[in-house]
C-alpha positions as CSV (number, residue, x, y, z in Angstrom):
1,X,8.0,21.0,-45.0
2,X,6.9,17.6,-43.6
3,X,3.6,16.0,-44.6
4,X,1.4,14.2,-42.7
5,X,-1.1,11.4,-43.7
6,X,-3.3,12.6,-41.0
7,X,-6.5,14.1,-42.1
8,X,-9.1,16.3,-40.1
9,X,-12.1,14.4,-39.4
10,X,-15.1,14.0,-41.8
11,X,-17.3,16.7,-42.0
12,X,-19.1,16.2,-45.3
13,X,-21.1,13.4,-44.8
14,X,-23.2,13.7,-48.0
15,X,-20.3,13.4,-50.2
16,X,-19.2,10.4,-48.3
17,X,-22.4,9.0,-48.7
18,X,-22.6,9.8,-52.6
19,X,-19.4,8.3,-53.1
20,X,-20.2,5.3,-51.0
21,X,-23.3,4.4,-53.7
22,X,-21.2,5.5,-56.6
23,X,-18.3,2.7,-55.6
24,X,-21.1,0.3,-54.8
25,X,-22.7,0.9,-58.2
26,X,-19.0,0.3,-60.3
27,X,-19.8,-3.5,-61.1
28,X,-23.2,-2.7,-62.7
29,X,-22.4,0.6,-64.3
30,X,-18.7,0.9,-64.9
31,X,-15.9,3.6,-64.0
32,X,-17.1,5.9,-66.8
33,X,-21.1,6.0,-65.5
34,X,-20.0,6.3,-62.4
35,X,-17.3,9.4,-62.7
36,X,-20.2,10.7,-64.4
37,X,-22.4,10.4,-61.8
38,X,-20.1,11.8,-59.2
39,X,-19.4,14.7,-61.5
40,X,-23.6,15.4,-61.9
41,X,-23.4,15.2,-58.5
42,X,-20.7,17.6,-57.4
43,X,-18.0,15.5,-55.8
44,X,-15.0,17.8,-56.0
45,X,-12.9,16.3,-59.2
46,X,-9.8,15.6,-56.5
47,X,-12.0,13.4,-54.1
48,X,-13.9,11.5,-57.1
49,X,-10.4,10.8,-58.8
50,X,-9.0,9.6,-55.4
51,X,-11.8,7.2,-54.6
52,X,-12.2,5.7,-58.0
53,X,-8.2,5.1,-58.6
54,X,-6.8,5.1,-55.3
55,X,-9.0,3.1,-53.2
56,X,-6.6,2.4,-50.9
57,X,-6.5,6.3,-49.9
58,X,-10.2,6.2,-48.8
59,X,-11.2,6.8,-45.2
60,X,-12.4,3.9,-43.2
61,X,-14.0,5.9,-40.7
């Protein structure tokens, strides 16, 4: 089977969103607040893992 790095387009805006102020907040909180706070806030565990250490996989779009 062949993978593809192309992704469907967003759909969940809100979780973009959340994670957007959660990344923003890292130099005043930390990585540990801030996995925290994307936990309380019910980012799915894969996307929160992906965004906090694998940056360079976010979406730019």
């Amino acid at each position: 089977m062949i993978q593809s790095n192309h992704r469907a387009p967003r759909t969940d805006f809100r979780t973009r969103d959340v994670v957007n102020q959660a990344i923003a907040a890292i130099p005043q909180l930390g990585l540990q607040q801030v996995a925290e706070y994307l936990n309380a806030m019910n980012v799915p565990p894969e996307i929160a893992i992906r965004t906090l250490v694998y940056p360079e996989r976010r979406r730019n779009y």
